[in-house]
C-alpha positions in Angstrom: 44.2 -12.9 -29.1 42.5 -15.7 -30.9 38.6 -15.5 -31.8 37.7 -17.8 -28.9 39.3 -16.1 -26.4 37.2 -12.8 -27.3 34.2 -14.5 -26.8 34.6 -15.9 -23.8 36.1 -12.0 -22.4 32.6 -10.7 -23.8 30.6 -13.6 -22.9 31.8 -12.3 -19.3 31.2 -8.7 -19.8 27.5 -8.9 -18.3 28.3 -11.0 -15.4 31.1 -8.6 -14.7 28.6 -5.9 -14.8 26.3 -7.3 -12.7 29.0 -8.2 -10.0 30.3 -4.5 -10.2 26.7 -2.9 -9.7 25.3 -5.7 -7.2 22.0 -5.8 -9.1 20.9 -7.8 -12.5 20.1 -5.2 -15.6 16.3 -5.2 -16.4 14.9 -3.3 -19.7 11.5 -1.8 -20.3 9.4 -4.5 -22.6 7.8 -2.2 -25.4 4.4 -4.4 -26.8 0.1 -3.9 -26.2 -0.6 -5.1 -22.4 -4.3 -5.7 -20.9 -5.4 -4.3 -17.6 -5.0 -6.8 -14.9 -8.4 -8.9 -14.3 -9.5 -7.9 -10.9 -12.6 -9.6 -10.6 -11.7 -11.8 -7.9 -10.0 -8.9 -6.0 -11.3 -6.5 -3.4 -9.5 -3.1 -2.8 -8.4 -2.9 0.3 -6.5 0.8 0.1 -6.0 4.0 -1.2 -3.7 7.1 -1.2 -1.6 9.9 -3.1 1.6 9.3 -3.7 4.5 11.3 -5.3 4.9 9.3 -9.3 7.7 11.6 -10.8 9.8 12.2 -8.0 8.9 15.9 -7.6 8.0 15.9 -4.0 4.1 16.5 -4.7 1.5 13.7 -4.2 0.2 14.1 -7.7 -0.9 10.5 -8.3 -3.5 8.2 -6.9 -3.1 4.8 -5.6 -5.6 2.3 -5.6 -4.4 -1.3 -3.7 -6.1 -4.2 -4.2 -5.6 -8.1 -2.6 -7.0 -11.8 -3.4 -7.7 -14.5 -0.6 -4.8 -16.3 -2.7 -2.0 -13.1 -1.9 -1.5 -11.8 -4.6 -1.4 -7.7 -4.8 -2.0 -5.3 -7.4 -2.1 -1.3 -7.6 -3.1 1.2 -10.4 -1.6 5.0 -10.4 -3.8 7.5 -11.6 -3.0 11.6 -12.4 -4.8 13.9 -13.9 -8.1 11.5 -14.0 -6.0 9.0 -16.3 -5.4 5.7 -15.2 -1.3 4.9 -16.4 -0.2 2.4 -14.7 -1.1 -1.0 -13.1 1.5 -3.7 -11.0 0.9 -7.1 -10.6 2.6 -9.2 -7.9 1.4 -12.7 -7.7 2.2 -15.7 -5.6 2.8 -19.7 -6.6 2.3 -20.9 -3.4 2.7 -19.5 0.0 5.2 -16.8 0.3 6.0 -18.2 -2.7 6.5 -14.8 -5.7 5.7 -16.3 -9.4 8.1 -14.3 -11.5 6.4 -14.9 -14.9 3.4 -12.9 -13.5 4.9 -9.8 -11.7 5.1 -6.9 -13.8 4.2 -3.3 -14.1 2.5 -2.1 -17.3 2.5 1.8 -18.1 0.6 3.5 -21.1 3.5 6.2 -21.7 1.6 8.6 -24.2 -1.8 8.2 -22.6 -3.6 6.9 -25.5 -5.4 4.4 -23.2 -3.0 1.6 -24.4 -0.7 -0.2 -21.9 2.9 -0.3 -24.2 5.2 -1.1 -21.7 5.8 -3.3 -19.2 8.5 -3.1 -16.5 9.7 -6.2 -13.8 8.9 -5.1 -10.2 12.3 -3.9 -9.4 12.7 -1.4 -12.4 11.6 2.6 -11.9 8.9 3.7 -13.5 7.4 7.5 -13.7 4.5 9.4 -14.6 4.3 9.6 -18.6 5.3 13.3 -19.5 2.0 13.5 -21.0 0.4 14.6 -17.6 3.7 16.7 -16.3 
């Protein structure tokens, strides 16, 4: 087998994967990421919810909406805020994917260092298990 035939059999590899599994691959984004501004948002809800998949509500909820759509939430344990999720709108039922995210502080320093896509899981850090 030649050297162009191998790369177009890997060049496939990830469009075979993603036909096998039904659902594209996403990756955390390591980097620094600012808090959401919600100054022109009103909360509208809160709740516990269960963050680490351990059946107990150990983590607070906080919703929050703009007269434009577009939703965010923060999770909070243990008094420490860790994580915030962005899903904003273009136009009318319209989702903008450059600004849909979820941004986690995984050692609870205070510093948001990763940042997921709104379709990837995400946990409590293990620094408040």
């Amino acid at each position: 087998m030649n050297f162009t035939r191998k790369a177009v059999l890997l060049s496939a590899v990830p469009a075979l994967v993603l036909a096998v599994l039904g659902e594209p691959v996403h990756a955390m984004e390591p980097g620094v990421y600012p808090a959401p501004d919600l100054s022109k948002f009103l909360r509208v809800s809160e709740e516990d919810g269960d963050g680490d998949g351990d059946g107990v509500n150990e983590t607070h909820i906080r919703h929050y909406r703009n007269v434009a759509g577009d939703s965010a939430f923060s999770m909070t344990t243990k008094d420490r805020l860790w994580a915030w999720s962005m899903e904003s709108h273009g136009g009318p039922g319209e989702v903008d994917p450059e600004r849909n995210y979820v941004i986690r502080d995984s050692n609870c320093d205070g510093t948001f260092d990763e940042r997921y896509s709104l379709d990837e899981q995400f946990h409590v850090p293990v620094c408040l298990k």
